[in-house]
N, C-alpha and C positions, 0 to 999 in steps of 0.2 A: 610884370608880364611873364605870360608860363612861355616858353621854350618850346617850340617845338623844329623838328629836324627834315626835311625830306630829302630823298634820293632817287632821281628820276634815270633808270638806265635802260636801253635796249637789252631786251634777256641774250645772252649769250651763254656759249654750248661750256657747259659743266666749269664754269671758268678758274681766273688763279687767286689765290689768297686774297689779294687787295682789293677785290669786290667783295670779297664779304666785312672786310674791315671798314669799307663804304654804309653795307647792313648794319653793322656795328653800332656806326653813328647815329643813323638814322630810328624817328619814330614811325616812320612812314616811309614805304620801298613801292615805289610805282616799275611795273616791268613796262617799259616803254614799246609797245607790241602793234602798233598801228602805224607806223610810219615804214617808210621803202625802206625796203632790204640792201644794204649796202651790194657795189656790183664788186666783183671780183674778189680776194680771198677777204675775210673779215675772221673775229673772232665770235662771230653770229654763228656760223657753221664749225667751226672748228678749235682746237686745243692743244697745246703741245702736253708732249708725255714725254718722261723721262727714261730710256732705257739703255741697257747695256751699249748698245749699238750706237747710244748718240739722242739727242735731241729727235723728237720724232712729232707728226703733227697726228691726229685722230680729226676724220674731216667727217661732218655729218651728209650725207649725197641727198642733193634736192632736184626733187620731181620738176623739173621746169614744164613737163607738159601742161602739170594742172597744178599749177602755182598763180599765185594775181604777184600785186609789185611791193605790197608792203610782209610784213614777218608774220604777222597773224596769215595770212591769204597763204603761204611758202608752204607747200606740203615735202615731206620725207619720202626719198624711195623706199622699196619693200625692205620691211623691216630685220627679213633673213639675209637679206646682199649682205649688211654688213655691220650691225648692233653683234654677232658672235663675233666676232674678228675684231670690234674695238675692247669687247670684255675679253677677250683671250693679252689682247695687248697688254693691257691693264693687268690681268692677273700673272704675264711674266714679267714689266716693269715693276712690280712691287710685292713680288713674291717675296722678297729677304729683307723685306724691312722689317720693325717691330711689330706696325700695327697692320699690317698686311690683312688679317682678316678682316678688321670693323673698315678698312676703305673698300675692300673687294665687295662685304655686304652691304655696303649704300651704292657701289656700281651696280651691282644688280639689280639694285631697288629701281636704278635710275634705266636702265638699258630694259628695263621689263611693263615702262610706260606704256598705256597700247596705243595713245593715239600717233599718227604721221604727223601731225601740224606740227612745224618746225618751234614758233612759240609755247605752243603747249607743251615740248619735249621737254625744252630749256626751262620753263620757269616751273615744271616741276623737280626738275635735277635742281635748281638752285633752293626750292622751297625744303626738299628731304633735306639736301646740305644744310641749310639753315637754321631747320627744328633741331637735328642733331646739334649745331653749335649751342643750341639754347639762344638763339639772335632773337630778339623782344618786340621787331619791326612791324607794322602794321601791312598786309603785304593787298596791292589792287594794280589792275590794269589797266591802262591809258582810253583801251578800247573801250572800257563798262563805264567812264566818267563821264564822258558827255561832252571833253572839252574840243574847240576848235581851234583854229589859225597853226602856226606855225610858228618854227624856231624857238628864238626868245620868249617873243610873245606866249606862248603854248606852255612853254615850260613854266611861265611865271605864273600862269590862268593854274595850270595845274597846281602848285604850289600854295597859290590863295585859297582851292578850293579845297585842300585839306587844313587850313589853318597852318601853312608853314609861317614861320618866321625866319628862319633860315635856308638856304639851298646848300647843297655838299655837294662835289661833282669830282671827278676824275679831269687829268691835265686834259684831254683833247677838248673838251668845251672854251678854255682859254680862248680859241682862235674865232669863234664865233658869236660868246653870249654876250649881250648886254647890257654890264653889270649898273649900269647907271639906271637903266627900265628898271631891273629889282628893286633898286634902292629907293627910286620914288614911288615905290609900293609897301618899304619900309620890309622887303627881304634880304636878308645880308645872302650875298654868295659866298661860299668858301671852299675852299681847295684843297686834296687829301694831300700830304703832308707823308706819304709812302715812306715808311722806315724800310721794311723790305730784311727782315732780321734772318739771319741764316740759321739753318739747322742740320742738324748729322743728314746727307741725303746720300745715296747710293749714285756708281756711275761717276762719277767722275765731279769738276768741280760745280760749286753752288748755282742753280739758277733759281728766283722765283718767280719767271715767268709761266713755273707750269699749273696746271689744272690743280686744285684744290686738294685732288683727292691722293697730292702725290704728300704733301704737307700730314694730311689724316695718317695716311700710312706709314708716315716716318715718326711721325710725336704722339698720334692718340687724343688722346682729352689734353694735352697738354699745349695743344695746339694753339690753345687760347690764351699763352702766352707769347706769344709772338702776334696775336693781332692786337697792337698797342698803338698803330698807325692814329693821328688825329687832323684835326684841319686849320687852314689857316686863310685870314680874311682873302680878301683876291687881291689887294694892295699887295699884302706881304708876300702871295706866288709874282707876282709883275715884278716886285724890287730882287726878288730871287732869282728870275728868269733873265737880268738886265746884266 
């Protein structure tokens, strides 16, 4: 039997390394864009940044007037409030690193999207990200598939209807999927396996909780040695987490 991989995630705002090492794995990258927008801070709207000053967050402002409930529905405020003020951020967080140019030119790329739909912002910042990595993923949206129901159930419907064989996911699904529904569907779940490898970063000591773009600007092309992160069945995260 051929192998195939899926990765089902809500798009989030320019995010940090171990989403794309999530791409990595995967033959097929669903940006999960039709379900309710988490309430209160999430990393849907926003990003930490690394700067002289400390730990900082970059928060994307949404229009609640004319917003609906889910991410696809979530529109952007005006785009001058505050897309100059996250690239200024940006381009003094990562002025002195090595690769400071080739991250500042994919922020731009990213900050110079025109639409407001909060979905459409995110999953084009992750798709420029991603062509740059050279990532092989098959990339669609939850919205354009046609599928129904919820939770588990949804995610698994989605999964069969690219031909997955396996599912990859990030720790916060632990508390919810279930992994026994995949299984009688003959989907193995597995769980990323975040090595989380350090590199030269400016500011003070190591974090790699931040945005991606802090990672490009410190190593470059080189980057893609430290996405080495891989998975492991959901047994061996449970005997790990025990």
């Amino acid at each position: 039997m051929i192998e195939r991989t899926a990765v089902i995630s809500q798009p989030m705002f320019i995010p940090w390394l171990g989403l794309f090492e999530q791409i990595r794995l995967a033959d097929d990258f669903v940006h999960y864009d039709d379900v309710q927008i988490p309430q209160g801070r999430s990393f849907i709207t926003r990003v930490q940044v690394k700067t002289a000053q400390g730990v900082t967050w970059l928060t994307a402002p949404v229009d609640h007037a004319h917003s609906g409930r889910t991410i696809r529905e979530t529109r952007l405020g005006p785009a001058a409030r505050w897309r100059p003020k996250h690239l200024k951020t940006i381009r003094q967080a990562l002025a002195r690193t090595p690769h400071a140019e080739t991250a500042i030119s994919l922020a731009e790329q990213i900050y110079a999207t025109s639409s407001d739909n909060l979905a459409e912002f995110n999953i084009a910042a992750l798709e420029i990200i991603a062509r740059w990595l050279g990532l092989k993923a098959q990339f669609s949206c939850s919205s354009a598939l046609g599928v129904q129901g919820s939770s588990s159930q949804r995610l698994l419907t989605l999964c069969e209807r690219l031909g997955a064989t396996q599912y990859v996911t990030g720790h916060g699904a632990f508390q919810y999927l279930d992994h026994a529904l995949f299984e009688s569907k003959g989907v193995r779940v597995r769980y990323m396996l975040y090595e989380r490898r350090p590199y030269p970063q400016p500011h003070g000591a190591f974090t790699p909780y931040v945005t991606i773009l802090d990672a490009i600007a410190c190593c470059g092309s080189s980057i893609r040695d430290l996405m080495v992160s891989e998975s492991v069945d959901w047994r061996m995260h449970v005997s790990a987490s025990i």
